[in-house]
PDB file of N, CA, C and O in Angstrom:
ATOM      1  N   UNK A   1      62.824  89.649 140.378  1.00  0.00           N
ATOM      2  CA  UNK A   1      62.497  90.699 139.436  1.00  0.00           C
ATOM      3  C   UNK A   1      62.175  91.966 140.210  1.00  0.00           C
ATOM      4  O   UNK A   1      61.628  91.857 141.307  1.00  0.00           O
ATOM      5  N   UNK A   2      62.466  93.121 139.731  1.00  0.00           N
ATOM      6  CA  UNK A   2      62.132  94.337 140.282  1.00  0.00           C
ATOM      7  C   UNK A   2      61.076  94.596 139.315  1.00  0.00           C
ATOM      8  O   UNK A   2      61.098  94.321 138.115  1.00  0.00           O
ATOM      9  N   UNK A   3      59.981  95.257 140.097  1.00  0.00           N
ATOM     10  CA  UNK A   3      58.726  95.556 139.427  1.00  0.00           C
ATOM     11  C   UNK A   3      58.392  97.354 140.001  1.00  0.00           C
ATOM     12  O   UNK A   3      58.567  97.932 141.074  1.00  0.00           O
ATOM     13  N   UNK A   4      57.954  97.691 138.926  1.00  0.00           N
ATOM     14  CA  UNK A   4      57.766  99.665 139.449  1.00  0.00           C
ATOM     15  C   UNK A   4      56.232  99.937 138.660  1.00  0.00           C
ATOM     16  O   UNK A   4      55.936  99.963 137.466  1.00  0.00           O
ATOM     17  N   UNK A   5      55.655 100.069 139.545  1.00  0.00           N
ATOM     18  CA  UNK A   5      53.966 100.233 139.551  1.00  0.00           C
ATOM     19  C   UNK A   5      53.839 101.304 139.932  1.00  0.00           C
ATOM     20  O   UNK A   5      54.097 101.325 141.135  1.00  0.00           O
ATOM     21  N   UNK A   6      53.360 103.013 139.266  1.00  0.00           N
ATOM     22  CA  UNK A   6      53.417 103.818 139.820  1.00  0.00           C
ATOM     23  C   UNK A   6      55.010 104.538 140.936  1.00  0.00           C
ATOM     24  O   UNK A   6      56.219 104.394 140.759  1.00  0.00           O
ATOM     25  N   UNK A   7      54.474 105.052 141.682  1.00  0.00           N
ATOM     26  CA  UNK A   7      55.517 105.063 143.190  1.00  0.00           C
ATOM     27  C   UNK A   7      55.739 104.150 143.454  1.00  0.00           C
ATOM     28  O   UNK A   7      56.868 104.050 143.933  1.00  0.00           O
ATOM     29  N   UNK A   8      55.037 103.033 143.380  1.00  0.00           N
ATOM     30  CA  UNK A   8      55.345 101.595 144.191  1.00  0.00           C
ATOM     31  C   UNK A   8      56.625 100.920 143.789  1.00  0.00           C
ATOM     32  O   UNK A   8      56.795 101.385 142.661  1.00  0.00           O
ATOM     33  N   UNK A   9      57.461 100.242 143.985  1.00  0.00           N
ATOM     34  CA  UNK A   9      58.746  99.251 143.828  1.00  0.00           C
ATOM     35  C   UNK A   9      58.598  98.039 144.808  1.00  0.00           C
ATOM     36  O   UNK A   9      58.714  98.074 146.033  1.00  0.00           O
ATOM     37  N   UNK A  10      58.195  96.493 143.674  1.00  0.00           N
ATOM     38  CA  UNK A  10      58.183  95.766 144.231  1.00  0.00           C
ATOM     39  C   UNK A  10      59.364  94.415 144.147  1.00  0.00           C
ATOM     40  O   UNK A  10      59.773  94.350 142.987  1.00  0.00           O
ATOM     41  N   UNK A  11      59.875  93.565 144.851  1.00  0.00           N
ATOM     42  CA  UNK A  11      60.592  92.533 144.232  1.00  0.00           C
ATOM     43  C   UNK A  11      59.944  91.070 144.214  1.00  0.00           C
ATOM     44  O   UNK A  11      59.042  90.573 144.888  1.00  0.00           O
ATOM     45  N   UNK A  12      60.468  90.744 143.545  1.00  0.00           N
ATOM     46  CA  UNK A  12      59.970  88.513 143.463  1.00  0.00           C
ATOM     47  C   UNK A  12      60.901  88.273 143.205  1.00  0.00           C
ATOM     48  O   UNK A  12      61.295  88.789 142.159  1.00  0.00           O
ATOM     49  N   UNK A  13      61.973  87.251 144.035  1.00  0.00           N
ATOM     50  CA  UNK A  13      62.998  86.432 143.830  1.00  0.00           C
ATOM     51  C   UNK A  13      62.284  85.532 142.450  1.00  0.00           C
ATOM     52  O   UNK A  13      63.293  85.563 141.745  1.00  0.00           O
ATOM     53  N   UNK A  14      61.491  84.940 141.792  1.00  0.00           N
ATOM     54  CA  UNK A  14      61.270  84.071 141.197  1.00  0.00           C
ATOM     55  C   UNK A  14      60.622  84.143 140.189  1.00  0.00           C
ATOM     56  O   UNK A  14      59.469  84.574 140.211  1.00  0.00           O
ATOM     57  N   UNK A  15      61.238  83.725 139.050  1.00  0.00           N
ATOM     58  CA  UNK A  15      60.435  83.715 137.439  1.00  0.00           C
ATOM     59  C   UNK A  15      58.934  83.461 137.593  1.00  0.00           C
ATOM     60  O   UNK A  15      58.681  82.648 138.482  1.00  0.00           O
ATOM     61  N   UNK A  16      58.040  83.885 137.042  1.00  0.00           N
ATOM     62  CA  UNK A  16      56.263  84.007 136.805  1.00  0.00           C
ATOM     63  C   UNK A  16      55.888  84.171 135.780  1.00  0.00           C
ATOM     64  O   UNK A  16      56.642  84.841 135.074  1.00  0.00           O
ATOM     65  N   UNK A  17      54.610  83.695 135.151  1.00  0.00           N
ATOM     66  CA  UNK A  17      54.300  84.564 134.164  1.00  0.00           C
ATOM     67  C   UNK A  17      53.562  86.149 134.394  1.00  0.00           C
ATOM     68  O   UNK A  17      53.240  86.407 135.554  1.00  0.00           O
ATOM     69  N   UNK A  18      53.330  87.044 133.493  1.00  0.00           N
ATOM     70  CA  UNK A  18      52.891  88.225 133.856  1.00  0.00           C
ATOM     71  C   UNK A  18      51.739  88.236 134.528  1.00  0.00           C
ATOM     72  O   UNK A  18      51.716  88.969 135.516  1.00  0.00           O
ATOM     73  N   UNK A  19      50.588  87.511 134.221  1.00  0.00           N
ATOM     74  CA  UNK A  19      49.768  87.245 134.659  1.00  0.00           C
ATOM     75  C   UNK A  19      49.537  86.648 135.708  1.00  0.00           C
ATOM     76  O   UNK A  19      48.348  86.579 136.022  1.00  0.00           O
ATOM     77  N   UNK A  20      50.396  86.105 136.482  1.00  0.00           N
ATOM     78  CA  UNK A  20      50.579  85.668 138.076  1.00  0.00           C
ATOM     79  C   UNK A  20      51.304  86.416 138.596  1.00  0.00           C
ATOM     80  O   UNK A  20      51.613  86.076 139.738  1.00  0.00           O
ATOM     81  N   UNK A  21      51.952  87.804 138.057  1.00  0.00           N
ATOM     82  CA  UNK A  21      52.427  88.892 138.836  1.00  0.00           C
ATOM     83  C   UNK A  21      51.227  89.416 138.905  1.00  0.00           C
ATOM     84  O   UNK A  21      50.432  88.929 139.709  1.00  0.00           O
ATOM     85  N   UNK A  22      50.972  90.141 138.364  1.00  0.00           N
ATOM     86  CA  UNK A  22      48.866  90.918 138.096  1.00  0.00           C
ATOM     87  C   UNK A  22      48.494  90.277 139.310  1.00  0.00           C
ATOM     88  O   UNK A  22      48.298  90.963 140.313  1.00  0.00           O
ATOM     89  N   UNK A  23      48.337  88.646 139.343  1.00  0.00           N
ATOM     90  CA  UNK A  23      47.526  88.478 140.418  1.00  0.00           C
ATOM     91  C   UNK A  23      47.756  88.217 141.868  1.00  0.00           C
ATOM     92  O   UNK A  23      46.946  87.854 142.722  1.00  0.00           O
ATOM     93  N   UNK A  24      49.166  88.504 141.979  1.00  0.00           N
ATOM     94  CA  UNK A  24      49.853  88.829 143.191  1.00  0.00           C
ATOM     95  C   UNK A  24      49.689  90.163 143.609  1.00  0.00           C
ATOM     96  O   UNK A  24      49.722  90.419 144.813  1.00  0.00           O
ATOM     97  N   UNK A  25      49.518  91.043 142.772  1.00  0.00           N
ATOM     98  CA  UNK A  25      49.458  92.372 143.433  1.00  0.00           C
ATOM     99  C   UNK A  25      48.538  93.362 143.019  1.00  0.00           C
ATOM    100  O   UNK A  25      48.716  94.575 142.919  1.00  0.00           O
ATOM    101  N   UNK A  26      47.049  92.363 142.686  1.00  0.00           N
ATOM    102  CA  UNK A  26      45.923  92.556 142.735  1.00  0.00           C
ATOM    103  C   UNK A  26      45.737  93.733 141.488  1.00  0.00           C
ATOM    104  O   UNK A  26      44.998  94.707 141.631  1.00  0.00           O
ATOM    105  N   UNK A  27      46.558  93.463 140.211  1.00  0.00           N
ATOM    106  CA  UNK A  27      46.288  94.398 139.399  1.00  0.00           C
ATOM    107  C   UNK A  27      45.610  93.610 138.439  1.00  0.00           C
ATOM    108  O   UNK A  27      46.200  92.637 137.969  1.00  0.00           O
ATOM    109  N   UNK A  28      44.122  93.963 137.971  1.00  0.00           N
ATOM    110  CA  UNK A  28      43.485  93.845 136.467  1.00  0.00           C
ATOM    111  C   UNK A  28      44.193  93.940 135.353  1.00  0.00           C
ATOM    112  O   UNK A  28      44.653  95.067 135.171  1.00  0.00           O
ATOM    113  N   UNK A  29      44.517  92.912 134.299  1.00  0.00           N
ATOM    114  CA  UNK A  29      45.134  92.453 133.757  1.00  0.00           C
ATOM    115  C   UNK A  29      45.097  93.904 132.470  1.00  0.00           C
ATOM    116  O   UNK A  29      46.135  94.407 132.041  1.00  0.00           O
ATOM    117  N   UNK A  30      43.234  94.504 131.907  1.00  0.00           N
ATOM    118  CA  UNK A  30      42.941  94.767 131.006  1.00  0.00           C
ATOM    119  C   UNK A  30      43.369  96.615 131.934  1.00  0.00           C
ATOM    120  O   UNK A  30      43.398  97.658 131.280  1.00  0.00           O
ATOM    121  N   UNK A  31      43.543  96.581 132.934  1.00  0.00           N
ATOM    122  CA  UNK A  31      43.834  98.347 133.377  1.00  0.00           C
ATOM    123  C   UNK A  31      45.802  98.363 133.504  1.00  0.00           C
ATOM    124  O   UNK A  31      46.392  98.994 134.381  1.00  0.00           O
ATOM    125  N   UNK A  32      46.541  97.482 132.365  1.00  0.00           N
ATOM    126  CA  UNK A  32      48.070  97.917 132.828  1.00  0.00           C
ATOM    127  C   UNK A  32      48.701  97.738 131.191  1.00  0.00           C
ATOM    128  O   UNK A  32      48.044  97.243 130.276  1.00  0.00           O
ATOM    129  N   UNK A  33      49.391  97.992 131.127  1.00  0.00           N
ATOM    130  CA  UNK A  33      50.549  97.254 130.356  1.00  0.00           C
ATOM    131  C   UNK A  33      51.883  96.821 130.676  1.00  0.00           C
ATOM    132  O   UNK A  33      52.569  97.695 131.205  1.00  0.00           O
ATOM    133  N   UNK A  34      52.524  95.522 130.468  1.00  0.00           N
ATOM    134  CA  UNK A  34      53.383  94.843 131.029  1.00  0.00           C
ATOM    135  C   UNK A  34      54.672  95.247 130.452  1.00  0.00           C
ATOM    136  O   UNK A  34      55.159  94.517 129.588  1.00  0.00           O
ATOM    137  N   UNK A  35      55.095  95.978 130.701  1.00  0.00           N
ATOM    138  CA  UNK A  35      56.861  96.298 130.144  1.00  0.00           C
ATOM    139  C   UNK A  35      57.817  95.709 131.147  1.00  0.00           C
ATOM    140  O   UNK A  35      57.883  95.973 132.348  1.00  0.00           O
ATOM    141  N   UNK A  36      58.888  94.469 130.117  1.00  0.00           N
ATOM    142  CA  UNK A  36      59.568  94.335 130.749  1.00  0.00           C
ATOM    143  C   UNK A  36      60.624  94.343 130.210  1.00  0.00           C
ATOM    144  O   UNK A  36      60.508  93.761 129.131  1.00  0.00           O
ATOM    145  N   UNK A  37      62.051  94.844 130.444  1.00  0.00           N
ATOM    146  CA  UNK A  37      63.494  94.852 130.130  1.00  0.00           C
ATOM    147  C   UNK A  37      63.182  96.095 128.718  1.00  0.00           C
ATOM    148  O   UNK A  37      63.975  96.276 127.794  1.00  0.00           O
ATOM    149  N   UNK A  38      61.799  96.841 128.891  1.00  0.00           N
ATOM    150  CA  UNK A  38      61.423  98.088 128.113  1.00  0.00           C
ATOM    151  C   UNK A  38      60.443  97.807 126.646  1.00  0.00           C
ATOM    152  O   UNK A  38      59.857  98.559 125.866  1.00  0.00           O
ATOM    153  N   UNK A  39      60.635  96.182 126.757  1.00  0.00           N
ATOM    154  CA  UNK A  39      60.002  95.873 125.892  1.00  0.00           C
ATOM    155  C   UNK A  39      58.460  95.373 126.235  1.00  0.00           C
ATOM    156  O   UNK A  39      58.476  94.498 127.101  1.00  0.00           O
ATOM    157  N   UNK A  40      57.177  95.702 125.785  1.00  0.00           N
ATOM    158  CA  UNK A  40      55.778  95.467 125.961  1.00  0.00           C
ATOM    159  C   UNK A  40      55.759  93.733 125.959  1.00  0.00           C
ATOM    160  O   UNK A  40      56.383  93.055 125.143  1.00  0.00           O
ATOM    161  N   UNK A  41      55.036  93.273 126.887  1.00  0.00           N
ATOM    162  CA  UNK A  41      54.525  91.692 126.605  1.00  0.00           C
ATOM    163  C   UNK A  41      53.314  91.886 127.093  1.00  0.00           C
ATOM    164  O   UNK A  41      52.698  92.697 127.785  1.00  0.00           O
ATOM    165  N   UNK A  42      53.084  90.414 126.248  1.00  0.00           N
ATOM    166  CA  UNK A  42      51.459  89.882 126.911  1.00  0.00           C
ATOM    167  C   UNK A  42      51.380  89.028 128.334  1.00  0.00           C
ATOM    168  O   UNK A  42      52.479  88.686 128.770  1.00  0.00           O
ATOM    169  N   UNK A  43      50.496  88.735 128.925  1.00  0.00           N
ATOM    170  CA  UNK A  43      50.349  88.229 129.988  1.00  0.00           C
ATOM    171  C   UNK A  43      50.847  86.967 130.501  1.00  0.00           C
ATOM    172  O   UNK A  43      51.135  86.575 131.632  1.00  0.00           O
ATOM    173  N   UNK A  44      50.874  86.247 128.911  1.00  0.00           N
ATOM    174  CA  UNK A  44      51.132  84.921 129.388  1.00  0.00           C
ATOM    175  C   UNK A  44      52.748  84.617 129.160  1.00  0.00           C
ATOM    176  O   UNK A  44      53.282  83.508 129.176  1.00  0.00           O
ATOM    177  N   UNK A  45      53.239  85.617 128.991  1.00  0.00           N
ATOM    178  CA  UNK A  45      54.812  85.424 128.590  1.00  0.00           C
ATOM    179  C   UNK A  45      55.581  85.246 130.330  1.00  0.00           C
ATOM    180  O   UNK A  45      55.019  85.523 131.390  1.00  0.00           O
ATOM    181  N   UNK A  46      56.733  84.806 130.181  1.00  0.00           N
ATOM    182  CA  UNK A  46      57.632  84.726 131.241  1.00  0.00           C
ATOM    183  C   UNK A  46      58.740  85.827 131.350  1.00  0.00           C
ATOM    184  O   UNK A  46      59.527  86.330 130.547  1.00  0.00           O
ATOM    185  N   UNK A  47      58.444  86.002 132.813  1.00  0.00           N
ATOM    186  CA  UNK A  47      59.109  87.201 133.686  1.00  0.00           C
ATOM    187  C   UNK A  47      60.494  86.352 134.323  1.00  0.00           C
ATOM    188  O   UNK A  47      60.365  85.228 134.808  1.00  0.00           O
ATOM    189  N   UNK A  48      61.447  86.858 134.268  1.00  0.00           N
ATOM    190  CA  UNK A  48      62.621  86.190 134.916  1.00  0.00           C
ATOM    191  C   UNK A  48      63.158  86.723 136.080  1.00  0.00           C
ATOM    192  O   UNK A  48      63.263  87.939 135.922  1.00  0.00           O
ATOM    193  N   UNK A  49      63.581  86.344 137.273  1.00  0.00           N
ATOM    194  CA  UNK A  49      63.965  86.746 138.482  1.00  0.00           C
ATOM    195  C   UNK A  49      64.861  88.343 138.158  1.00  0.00           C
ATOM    196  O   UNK A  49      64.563  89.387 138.738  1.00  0.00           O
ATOM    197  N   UNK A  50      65.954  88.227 137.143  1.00  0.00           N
ATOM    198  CA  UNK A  50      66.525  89.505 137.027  1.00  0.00           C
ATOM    199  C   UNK A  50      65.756  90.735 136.094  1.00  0.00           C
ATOM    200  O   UNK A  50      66.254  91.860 136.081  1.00  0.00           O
ATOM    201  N   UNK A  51      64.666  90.471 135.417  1.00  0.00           N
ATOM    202  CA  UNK A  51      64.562  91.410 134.589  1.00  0.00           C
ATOM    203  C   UNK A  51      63.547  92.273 135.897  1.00  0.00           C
ATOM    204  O   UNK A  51      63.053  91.877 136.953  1.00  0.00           O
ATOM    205  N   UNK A  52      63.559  93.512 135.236  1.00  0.00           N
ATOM    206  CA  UNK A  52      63.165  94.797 135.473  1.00  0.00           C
ATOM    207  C   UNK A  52      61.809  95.048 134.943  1.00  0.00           C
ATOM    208  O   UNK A  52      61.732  95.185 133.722  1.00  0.00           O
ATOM    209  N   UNK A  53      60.819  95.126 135.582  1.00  0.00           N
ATOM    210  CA  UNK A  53      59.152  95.186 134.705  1.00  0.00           C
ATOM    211  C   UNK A  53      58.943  96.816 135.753  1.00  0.00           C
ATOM    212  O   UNK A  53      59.375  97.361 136.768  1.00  0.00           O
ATOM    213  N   UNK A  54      58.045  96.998 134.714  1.00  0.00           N
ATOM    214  CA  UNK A  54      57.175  98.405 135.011  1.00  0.00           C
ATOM    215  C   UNK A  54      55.481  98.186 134.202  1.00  0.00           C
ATOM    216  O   UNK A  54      55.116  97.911 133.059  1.00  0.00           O
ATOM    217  N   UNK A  55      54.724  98.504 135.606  1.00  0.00           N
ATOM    218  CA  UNK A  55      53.264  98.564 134.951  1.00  0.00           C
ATOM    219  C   UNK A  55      52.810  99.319 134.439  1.00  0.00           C
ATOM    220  O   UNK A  55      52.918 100.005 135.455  1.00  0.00           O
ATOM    221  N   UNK A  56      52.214 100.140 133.584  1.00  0.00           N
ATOM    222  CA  UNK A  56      51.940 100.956 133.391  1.00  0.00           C
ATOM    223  C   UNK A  56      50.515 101.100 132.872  1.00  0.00           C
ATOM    224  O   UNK A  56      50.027 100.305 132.069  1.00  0.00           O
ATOM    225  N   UNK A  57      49.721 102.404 133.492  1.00  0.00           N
ATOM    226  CA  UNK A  57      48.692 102.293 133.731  1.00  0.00           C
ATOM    227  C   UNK A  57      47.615 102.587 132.415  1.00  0.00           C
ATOM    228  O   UNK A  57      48.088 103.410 131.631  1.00  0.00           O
ATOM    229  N   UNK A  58      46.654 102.220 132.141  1.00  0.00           N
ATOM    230  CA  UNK A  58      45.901 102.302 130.405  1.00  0.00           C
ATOM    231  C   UNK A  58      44.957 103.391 130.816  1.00  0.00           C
ATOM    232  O   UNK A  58      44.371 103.379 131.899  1.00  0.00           O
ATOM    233  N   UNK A  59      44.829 104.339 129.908  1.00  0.00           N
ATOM    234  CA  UNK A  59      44.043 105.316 130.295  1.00  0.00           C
ATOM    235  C   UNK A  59      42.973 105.740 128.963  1.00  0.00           C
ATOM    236  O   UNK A  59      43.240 106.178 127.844  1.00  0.00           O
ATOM    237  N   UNK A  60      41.505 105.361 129.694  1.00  0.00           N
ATOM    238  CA  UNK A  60      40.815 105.656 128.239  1.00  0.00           C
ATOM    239  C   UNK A  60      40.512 106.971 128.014  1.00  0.00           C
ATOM    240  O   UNK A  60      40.968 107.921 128.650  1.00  0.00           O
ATOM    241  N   UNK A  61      39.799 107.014 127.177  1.00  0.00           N
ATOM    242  CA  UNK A  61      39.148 108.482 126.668  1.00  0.00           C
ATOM    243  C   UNK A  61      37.830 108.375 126.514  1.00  0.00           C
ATOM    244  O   UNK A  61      37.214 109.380 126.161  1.00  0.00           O
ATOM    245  N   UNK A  62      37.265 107.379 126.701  1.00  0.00           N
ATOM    246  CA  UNK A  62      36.040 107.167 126.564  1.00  0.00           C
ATOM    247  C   UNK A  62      35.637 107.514 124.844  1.00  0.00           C
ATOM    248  O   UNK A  62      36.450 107.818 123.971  1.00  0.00           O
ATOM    249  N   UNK A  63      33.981 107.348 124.670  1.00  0.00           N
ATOM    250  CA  UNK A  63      33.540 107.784 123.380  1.00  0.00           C
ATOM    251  C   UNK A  63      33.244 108.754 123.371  1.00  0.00           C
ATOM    252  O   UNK A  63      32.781 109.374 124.328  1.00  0.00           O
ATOM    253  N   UNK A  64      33.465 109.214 122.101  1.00  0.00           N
ATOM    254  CA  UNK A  64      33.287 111.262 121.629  1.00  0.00           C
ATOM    255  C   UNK A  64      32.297 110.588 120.326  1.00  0.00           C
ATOM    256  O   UNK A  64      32.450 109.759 119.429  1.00  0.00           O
ATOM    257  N   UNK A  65      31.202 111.499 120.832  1.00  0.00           N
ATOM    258  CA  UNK A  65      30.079 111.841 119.379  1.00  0.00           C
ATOM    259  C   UNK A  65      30.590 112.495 118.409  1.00  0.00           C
ATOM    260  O   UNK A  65      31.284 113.494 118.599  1.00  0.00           O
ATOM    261  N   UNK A  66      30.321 112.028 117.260  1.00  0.00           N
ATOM    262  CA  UNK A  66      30.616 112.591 115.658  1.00  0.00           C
ATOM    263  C   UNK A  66      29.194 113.727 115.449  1.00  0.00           C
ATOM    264  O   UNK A  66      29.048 114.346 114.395  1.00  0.00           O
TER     265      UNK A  66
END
Protein backbone atom coordinates (compact mmCIF):
# COMPACT_ATOMS: atom_id res chain seq x y z
CA UNK A 1 0.00 0.00 0.00
CA UNK A 2 1.18 3.51 -0.59
CA UNK A 3 0.40 5.67 2.33
CA UNK A 4 0.79 9.87 2.16
CA UNK A 5 0.90 11.43 5.67
CA UNK A 6 1.50 14.99 5.25
CA UNK A 7 4.99 15.33 3.02
CA UNK A 8 5.66 11.96 4.15
CA UNK A 9 5.12 8.83 1.49
CA UNK A 10 5.19 5.61 2.98
CA UNK A 11 4.92 1.86 1.52
CA UNK A 12 3.77 -1.76 3.16
CA UNK A 13 3.98 -4.61 0.82
CA UNK A 14 1.12 -6.18 3.02
CA UNK A 15 -2.67 -5.97 3.78
CA UNK A 16 -3.32 -4.51 7.69
CA UNK A 17 -5.92 -3.22 9.34
CA UNK A 18 -5.90 0.70 9.71
CA UNK A 19 -5.23 0.53 13.00
CA UNK A 20 -1.97 -1.50 12.77
CA UNK A 21 -0.89 1.03 10.16
CA UNK A 22 -1.48 4.00 13.02
CA UNK A 23 0.59 1.82 15.05
CA UNK A 24 3.41 1.29 12.81
CA UNK A 25 3.98 4.77 12.26
CA UNK A 26 3.26 5.96 15.59
CA UNK A 27 0.11 7.92 14.62
CA UNK A 28 -2.89 8.39 17.36
CA UNK A 29 -5.70 6.85 16.04
CA UNK A 30 -8.25 9.90 17.44
CA UNK A 31 -5.55 12.89 15.71
CA UNK A 32 -6.08 11.38 11.72
CA UNK A 33 -8.57 10.29 9.42
CA UNK A 34 -8.09 7.16 7.36
CA UNK A 35 -8.80 7.69 3.59
CA UNK A 36 -8.34 5.03 1.53
CA UNK A 37 -8.87 4.52 -2.41
CA UNK A 38 -10.60 8.36 -1.36
CA UNK A 39 -13.03 6.81 0.52
CA UNK A 40 -13.05 7.55 4.70
CA UNK A 41 -12.78 4.21 6.94
CA UNK A 42 -12.68 3.27 10.39
CA UNK A 43 -9.78 1.72 12.01
CA UNK A 44 -10.68 -1.61 12.12
CA UNK A 45 -11.38 -2.05 8.41
CA UNK A 46 -8.78 -3.71 5.98
CA UNK A 47 -6.09 -1.94 3.99
CA UNK A 48 -4.92 -3.97 0.92
CA UNK A 49 -1.30 -4.10 -0.39
CA UNK A 50 -2.46 -2.02 -3.65
CA UNK A 51 -4.73 0.55 -2.36
CA UNK A 52 -3.56 4.09 -1.88
CA UNK A 53 -4.33 5.61 1.85
CA UNK A 54 -3.75 9.21 2.90
CA UNK A 55 -3.84 10.42 6.63
CA UNK A 56 -5.19 13.20 7.20
CA UNK A 57 -4.77 15.33 9.99
CA UNK A 58 -8.11 16.38 12.55
CA UNK A 59 -7.96 19.78 13.53
CA UNK A 60 -10.02 21.15 16.47
CA UNK A 61 -11.34 24.45 17.27
CA UNK A 62 -11.60 24.03 20.61
CA UNK A 63 -14.74 25.58 22.73
CA UNK A 64 -16.16 29.13 21.98
CA UNK A 65 -18.39 30.75 24.83
CA UNK A 66 -22.02 31.64 23.98
Amino acid sequence: MRVRFGAKQFEFPLRMPAKRLLEKLDVLPETVVVVRNEEIITEDEMIEAQDEVELIRVISGGEREV
